[in-house]
Backbone as a chain_set.jsonl record, in Angstrom:
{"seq": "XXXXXXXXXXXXXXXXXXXXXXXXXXXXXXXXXXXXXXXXXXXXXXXXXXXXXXXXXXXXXXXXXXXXXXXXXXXXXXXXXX", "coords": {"N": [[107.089, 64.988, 93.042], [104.361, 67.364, 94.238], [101.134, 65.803, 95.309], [98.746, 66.983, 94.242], [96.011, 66.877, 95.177], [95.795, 67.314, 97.722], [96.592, 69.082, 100.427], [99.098, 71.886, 100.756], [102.646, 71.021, 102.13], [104.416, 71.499, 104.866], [108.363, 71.836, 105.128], [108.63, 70.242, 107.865], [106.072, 68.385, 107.388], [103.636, 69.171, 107.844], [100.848, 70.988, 107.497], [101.238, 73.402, 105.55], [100.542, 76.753, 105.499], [99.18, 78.702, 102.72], [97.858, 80.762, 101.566], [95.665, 83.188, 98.956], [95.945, 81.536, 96.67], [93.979, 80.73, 94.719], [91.465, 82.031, 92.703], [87.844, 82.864, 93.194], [84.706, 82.222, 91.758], [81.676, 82.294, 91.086], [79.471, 81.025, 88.765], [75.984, 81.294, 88.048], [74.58, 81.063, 86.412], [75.78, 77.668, 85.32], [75.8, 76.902, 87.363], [77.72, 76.272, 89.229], [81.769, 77.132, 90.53], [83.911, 79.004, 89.303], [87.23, 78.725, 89.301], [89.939, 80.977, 88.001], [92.672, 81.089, 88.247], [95.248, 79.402, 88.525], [96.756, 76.958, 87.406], [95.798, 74.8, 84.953], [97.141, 72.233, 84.361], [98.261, 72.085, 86.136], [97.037, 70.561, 88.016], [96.031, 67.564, 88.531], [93.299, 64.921, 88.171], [90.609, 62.885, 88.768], [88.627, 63.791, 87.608], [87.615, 65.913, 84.87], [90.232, 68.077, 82.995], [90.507, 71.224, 84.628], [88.795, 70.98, 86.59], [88.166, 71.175, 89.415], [87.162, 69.793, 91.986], [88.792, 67.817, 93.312], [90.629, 69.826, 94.937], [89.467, 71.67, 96.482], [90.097, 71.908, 99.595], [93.087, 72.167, 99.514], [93.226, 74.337, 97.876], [91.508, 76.393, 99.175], [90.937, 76.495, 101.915], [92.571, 77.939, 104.208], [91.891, 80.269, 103.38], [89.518, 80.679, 103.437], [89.274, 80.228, 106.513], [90.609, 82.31, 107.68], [89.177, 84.36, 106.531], [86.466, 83.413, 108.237], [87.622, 83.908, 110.886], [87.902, 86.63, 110.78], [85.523, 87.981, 110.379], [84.122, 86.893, 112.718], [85.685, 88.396, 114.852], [84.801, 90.675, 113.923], [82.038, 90.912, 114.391], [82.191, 89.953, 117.506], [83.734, 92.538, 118.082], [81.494, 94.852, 117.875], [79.56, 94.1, 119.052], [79.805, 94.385, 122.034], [78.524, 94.895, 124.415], [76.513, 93.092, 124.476]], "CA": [[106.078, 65.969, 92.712], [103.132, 67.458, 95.025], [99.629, 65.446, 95.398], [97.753, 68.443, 94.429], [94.981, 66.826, 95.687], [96.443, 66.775, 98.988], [96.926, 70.532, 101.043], [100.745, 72.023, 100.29], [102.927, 70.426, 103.248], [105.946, 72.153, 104.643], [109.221, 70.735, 105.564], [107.861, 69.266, 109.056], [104.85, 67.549, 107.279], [102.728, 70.095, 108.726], [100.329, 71.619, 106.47], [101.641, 75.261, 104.819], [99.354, 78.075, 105.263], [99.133, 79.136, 101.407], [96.58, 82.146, 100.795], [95.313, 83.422, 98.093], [96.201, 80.577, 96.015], [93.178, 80.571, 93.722], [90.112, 82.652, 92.801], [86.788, 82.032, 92.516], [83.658, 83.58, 91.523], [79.942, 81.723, 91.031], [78.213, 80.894, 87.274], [74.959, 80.921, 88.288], [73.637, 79.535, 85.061], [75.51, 76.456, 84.598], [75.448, 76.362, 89.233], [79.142, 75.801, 89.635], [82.261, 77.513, 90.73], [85.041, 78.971, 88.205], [88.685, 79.278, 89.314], [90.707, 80.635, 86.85], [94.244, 81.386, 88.333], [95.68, 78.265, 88.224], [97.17, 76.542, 85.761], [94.766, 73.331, 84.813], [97.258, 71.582, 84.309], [99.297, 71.413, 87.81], [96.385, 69.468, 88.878], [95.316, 66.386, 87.74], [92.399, 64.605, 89.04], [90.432, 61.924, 87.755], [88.023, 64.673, 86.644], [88.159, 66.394, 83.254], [90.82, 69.317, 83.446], [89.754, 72.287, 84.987], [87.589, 71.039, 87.535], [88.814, 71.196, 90.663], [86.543, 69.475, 93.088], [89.806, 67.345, 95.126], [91.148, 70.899, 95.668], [88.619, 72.643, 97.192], [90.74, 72.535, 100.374], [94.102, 72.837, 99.16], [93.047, 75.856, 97.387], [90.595, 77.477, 99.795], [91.01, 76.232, 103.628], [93.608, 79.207, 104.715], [91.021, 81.955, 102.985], [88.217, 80.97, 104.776], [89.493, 80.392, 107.802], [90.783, 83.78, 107.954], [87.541, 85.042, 106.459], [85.777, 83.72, 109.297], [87.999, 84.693, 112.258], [87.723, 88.371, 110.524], [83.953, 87.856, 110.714], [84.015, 86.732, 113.944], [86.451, 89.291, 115.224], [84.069, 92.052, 113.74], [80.881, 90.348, 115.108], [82.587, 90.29, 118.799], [83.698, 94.086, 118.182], [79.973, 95.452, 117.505], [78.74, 93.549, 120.517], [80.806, 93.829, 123.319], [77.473, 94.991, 125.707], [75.299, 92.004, 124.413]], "C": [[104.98, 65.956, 93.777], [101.906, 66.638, 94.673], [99.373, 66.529, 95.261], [96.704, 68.25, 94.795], [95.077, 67.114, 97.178], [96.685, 68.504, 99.791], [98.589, 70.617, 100.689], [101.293, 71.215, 101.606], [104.286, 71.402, 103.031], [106.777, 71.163, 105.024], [109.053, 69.443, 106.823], [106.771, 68.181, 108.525], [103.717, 68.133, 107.586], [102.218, 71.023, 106.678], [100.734, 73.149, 106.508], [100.285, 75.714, 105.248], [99.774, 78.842, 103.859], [97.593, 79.867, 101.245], [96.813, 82.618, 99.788], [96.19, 82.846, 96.634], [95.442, 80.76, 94.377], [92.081, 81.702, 94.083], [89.043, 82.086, 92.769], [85.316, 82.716, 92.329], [82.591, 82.048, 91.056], [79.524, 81.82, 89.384], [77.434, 80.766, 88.172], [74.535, 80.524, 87.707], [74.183, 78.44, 84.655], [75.411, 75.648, 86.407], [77.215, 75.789, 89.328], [80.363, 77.016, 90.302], [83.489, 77.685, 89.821], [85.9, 79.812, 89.049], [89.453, 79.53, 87.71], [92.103, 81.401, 86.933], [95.243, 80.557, 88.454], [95.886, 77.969, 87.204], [96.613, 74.746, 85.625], [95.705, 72.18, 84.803], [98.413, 70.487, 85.18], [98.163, 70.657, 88.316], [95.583, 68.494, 88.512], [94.74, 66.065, 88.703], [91.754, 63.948, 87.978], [88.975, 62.36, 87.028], [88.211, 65.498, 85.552], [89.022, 68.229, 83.813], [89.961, 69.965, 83.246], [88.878, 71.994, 86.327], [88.182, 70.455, 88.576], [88.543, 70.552, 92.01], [87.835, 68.848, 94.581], [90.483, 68.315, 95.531], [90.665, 71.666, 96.062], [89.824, 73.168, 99.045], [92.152, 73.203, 100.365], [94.232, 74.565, 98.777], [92.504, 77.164, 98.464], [90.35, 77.455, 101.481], [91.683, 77.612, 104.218], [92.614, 80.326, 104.605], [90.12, 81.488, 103.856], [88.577, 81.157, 105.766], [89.688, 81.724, 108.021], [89.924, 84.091, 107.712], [86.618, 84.906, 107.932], [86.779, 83.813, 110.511], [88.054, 86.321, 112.005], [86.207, 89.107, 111.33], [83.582, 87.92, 112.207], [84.238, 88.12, 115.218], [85.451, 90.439, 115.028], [82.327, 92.115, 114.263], [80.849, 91.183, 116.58], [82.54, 92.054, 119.141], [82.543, 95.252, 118.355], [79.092, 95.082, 118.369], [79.349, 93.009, 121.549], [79.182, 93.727, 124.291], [76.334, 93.635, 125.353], [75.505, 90.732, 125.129]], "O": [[104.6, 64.886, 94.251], [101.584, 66.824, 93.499], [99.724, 67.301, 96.153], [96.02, 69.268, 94.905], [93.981, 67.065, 97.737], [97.31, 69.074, 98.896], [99.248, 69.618, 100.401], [100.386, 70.687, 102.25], [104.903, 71.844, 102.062], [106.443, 70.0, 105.251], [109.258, 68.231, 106.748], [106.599, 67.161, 109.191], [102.706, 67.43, 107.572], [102.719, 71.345, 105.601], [100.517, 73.91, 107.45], [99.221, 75.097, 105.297], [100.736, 79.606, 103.933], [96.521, 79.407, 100.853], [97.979, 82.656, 99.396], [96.842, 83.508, 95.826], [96.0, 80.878, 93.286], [91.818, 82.171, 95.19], [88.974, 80.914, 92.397], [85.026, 83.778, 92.881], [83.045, 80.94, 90.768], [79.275, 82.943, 88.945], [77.815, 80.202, 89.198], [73.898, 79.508, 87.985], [73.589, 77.86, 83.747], [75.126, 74.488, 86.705], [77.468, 74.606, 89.557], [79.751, 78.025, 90.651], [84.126, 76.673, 89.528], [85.71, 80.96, 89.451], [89.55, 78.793, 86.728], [92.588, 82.111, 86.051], [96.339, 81.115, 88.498], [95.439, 78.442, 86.159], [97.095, 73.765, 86.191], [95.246, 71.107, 85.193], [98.95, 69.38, 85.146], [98.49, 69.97, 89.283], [94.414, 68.696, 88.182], [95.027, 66.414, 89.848], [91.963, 64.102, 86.775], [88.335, 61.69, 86.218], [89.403, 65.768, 85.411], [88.629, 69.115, 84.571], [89.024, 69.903, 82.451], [88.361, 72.91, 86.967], [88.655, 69.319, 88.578], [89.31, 70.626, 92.971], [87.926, 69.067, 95.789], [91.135, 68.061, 96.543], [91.311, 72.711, 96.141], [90.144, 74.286, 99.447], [92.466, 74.272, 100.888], [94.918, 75.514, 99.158], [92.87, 78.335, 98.557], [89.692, 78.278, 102.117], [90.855, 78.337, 104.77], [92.46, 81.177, 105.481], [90.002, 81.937, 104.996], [88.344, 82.268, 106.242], [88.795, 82.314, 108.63], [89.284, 84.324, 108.737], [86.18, 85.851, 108.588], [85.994, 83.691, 111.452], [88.225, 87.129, 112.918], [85.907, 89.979, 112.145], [82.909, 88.789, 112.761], [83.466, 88.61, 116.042], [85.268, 91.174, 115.998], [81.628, 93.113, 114.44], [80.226, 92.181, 116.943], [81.833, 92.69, 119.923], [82.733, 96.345, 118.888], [77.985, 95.602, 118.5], [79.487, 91.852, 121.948], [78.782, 92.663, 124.763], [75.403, 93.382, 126.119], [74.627, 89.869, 125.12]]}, "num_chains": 1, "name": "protein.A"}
């Protein structure tokens, strides 16, 4: 069975690129972050199900990254003369 704490790995050992894995959206009133496309109970952790903190990268490394080379990319585009 997968470490789900752990990023996916492909056959090489080499970390998968897995996007849009999970969601996530902001409480602001209790200050946290709620995924809720997952299933709580593929990932154990020695926090109370649901709470995801050792998968922050598993889940969300691939999206950002792409987020910011988009960013970037559209930055560069809007200021070639600067």
């Amino acid at each position: 069975m997968q470490d789900t704490r752990l990023p996916v790995l492909d056959k090489n050992g080499q970390i998968a690129r897995v996007m849009n894995l999970a969601d996530a959206r902001v409480d602001k009133t209790k200050g946290v972050v709620i995924c809720s496309t997952v299933n709580p109970a593929q990932y154990q952790s020695p926090f109370p199900q649901g709470v995801y903190h050792l998968q922050d990268y598993p889940f969300y490394y691939f999206d950002i990254r792409a987020n910011a080379a988009r960013r970037i990319q559209t930055y560069f585009a809007g200021n070639k003369g600067n």
